[in-house]
N, C-alpha and C positions, 0 to 999 in steps of 0.2 A: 318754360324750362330754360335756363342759361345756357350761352353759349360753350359756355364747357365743359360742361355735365357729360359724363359718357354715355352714350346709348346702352338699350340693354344689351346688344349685341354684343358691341364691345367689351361689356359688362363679363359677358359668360366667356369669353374666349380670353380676357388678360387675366383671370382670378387663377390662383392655387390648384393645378389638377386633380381631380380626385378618382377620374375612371383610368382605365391601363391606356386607353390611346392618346388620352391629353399628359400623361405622364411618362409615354414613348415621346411626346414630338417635346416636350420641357428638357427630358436628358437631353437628347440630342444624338446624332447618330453615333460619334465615338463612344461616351459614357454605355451607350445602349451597348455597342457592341463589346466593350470590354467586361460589364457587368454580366453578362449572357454568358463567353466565354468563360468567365469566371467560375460560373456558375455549372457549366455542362462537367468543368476540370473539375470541381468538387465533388460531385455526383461520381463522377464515371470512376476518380480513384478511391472513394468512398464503398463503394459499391465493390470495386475489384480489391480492396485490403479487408472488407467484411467477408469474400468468400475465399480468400486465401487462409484466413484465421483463423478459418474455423477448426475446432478442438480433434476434431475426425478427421483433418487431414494432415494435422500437423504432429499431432499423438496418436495414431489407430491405437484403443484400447485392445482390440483383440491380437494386433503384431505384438504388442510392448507386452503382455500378461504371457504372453506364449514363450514370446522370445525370453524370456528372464527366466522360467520356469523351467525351460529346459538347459537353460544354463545351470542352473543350481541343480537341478536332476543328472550333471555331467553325461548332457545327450548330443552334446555341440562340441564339434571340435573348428576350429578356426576355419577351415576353408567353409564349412556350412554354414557357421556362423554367419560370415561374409557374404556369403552368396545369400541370405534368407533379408541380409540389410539391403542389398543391391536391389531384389526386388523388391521391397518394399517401397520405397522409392518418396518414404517418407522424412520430412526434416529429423525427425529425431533417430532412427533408421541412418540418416545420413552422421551422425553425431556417433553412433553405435558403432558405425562402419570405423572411423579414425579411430577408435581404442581397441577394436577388433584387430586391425591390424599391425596394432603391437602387443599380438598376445602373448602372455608371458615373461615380459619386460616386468621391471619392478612398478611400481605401483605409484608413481610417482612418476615415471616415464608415460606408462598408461594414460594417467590424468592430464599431463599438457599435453598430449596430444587428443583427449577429448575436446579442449578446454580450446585448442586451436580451429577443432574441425565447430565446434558453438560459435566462434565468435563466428566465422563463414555463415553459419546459420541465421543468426541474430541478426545481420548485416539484411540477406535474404529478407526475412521476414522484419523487419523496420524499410522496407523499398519503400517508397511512392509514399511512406507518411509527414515526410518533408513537403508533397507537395500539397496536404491537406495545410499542414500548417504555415508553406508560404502564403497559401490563397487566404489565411485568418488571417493573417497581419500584413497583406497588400491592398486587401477590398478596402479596410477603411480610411488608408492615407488617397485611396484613390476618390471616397467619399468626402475627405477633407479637400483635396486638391479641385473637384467641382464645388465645393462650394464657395473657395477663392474664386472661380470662372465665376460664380452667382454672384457673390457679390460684386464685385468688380463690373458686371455688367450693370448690377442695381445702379451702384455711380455712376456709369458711366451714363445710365441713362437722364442720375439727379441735375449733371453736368451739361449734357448737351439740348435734353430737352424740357430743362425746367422743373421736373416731377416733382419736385419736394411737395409733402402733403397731397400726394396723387396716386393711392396707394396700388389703383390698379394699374397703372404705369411701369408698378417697381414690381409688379409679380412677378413677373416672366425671372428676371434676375433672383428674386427668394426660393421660387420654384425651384430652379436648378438648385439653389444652394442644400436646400431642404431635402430636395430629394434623390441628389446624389449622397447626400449623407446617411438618408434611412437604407438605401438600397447597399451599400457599403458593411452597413449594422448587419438587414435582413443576410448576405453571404457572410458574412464573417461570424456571424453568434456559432449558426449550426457547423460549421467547417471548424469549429475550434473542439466544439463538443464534438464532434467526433475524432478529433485528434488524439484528444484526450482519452478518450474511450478506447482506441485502436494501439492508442501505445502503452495503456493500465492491460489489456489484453496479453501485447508481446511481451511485458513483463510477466507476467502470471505464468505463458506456455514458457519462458526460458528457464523461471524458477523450479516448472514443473518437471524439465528436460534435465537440470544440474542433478535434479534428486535423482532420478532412473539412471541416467550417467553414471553414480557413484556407485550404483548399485552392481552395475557392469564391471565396475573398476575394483569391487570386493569382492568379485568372480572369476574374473581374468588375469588377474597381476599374478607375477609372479610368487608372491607369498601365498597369494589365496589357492593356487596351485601345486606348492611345496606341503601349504598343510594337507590338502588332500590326498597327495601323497603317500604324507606320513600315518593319516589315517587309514588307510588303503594297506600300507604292510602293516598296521597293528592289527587290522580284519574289520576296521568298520566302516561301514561306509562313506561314498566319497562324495557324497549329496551336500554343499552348503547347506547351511540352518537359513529357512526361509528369513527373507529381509522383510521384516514387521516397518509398517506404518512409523510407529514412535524410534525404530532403528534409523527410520528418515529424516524424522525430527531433530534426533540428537544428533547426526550428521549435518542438516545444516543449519543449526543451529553451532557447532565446532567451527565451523566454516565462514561462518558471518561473523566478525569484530561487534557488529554491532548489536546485534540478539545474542549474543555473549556474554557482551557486558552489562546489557539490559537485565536479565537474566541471572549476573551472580550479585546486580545491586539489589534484586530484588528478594534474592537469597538472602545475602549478610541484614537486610534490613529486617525478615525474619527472625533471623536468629537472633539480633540485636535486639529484639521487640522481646522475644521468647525470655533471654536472658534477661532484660530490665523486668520483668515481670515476675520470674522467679526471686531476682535480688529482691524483689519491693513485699514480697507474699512472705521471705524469707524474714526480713525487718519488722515487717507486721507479727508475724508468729514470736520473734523474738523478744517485742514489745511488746505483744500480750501477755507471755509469759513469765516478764519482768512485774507487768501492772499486776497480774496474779498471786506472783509474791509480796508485791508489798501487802494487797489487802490482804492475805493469809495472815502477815505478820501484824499488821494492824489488827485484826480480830483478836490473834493471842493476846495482845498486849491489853485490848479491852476487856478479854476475859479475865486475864489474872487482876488485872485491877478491880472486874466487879467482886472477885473469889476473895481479894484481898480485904476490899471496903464490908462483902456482907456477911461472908464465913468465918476469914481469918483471924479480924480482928476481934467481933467480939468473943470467939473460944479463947485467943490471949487473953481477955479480959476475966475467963474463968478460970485461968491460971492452964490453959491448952494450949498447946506448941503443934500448930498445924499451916505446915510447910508445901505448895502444891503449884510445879509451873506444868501448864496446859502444854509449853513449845514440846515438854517431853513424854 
């Protein structure tokens, strides 16, 4: 065996780690301990914004169906109102509460001051998803930065001890490089997908919060309370007309610029389709009815000429005057 052959000893302890405890002692104690840390901070706010999110605590279906119901059944009057959002003690309850307490105001007052006590909420519920998404985009600059430690020690070691062509010499330095990088990947993939997923979420409960909002706000403003009113001395009742699903829709769909416009290009391109369609069936009928005539008048004109060539003439020729157009 040559003098500089490595033993196998050596052999196993400079190669590439592959089990957790040769791949603890390659990071290295910092790497280790900041990728750990990294790692429990994603977990733990992960974990604490999936049960904060949840649909049941941030919408109670059975407060929100009650609470609007007896609004529109005019069974609330503002301190009750108030007092039933207080304890509910739910974000959107909390949202209910800021329009409740300008009940009466026009309707327009009512709304930013929904629209103030939401953004509170929003705020609330987007907490701690900054820190899912710092920990996606710090794990892998900090997977790049060991792996400048990796290499730089590869060199250093090409440098001081000759290793060129010595491949198990230079592992220790690829090691790290390598595996500060995968470990970087491994926190940062799922910490981002859940980021993503935690803040597709907080949009969904806010869009879902604007609707019932408004819903409040074509109950409680001042005009929605004048017509009642006014229905009240004519003798009918003072009940709003329940707020239908699709009465949802067309409110925020009025409300969005952008599913508005969505919305009436896909309208006019309708009608624009409808109308090129009618013009073109209109042309069509009017060209058939053009080609119709001519051969109408193409046949007469063949008739009287056969009438001419086999009737007419030869009776002239018996001394008979027989005159006869088909057109009439």
């Amino acid at each position: 065996m040559p003098a500089n052959a490595p033993t196998k000893k050596q052999s196993k302890h400079s190669a590439i780690p592959t089990n957790l405890l040769d791949m603890r002692a390659a990071l290295g104690d910092f790497f280790l301990i900041v990728f750990l840390a990294a790692s429990v901070i994603a977990v733990w706010f992960a974990i604490e914004r999936i049960v904060v999110l949840r649909r049941s605590r941030v919408i109670p279906r059975p407060f929100v169906e009650r609470f609007l119901r007896h609004l529109e059944q005019g069974a609330l009057d503002r301190e009750r109102a108030l007092k039933l959002c207080e304890e509910s003690k739910s974000p959107v309850a909390s949202v209910f509460a800021h329009g409740i307490r300008k009940w009466g105001k026009p309707s327009v007052e009512v709304e930013q001051a929904i629209i103030d006590g939401g953004e509170r909420q929003v705020s609330q519920l987007r907490k701690n998803l900054r820190v899912l998404n710092g920990v996606a985009t710090v794990t892998p600059l900090l997977g790049l930065l060991g792996t400048i430690f990796g290499m730089i020690q590869a060199f250093n070691e090409i440098a001081h001890a000759d290793a060129m062509g010595k491949a198990d010499q230079l592992a220790v330095g690829i090691a790290m490089a390598l595996l500060t990088t995968a470990a970087g990947l491994l926190i940062a993939i799922p910490s981002l997908i859940l980021y993503l997923f935690l803040a597709g979420r907080v949009d969904s409960l806010v869009m879902e919060m604007d609707l019932l909002a408004q819903d409040v706000v074509q109950l409680i403003s001042a005009e929605a309370l004048a017509d009642d009113l006014r229905r009240y001395l004519h003798g009918d009742t003072i009940s709003a007309r329940p707020i239908t699903r699709t009465d949802r829709v067309w409110r925020s769909i009025r409300r969005n610029p952008i599913v508005a416009s969505f919305m009436l290009a896909v309208f006019l391109g309708l009608t624009g389709g409808i109308v090129h369609l009618s013009r073109l069936s209109g042309n069509l009928m009017e060209q058939t009815a053009l080609e119709t005539a001519k051969m109408h008048s193409d046949m007469l004109d063949r008739m009287n000429a056969l009438y001419s060539s086999a009737v007419a003439s030869p009776m002239r020729g018996m001394g008979i005057d027989v005159t006869h157009d088909f057109a009439q």
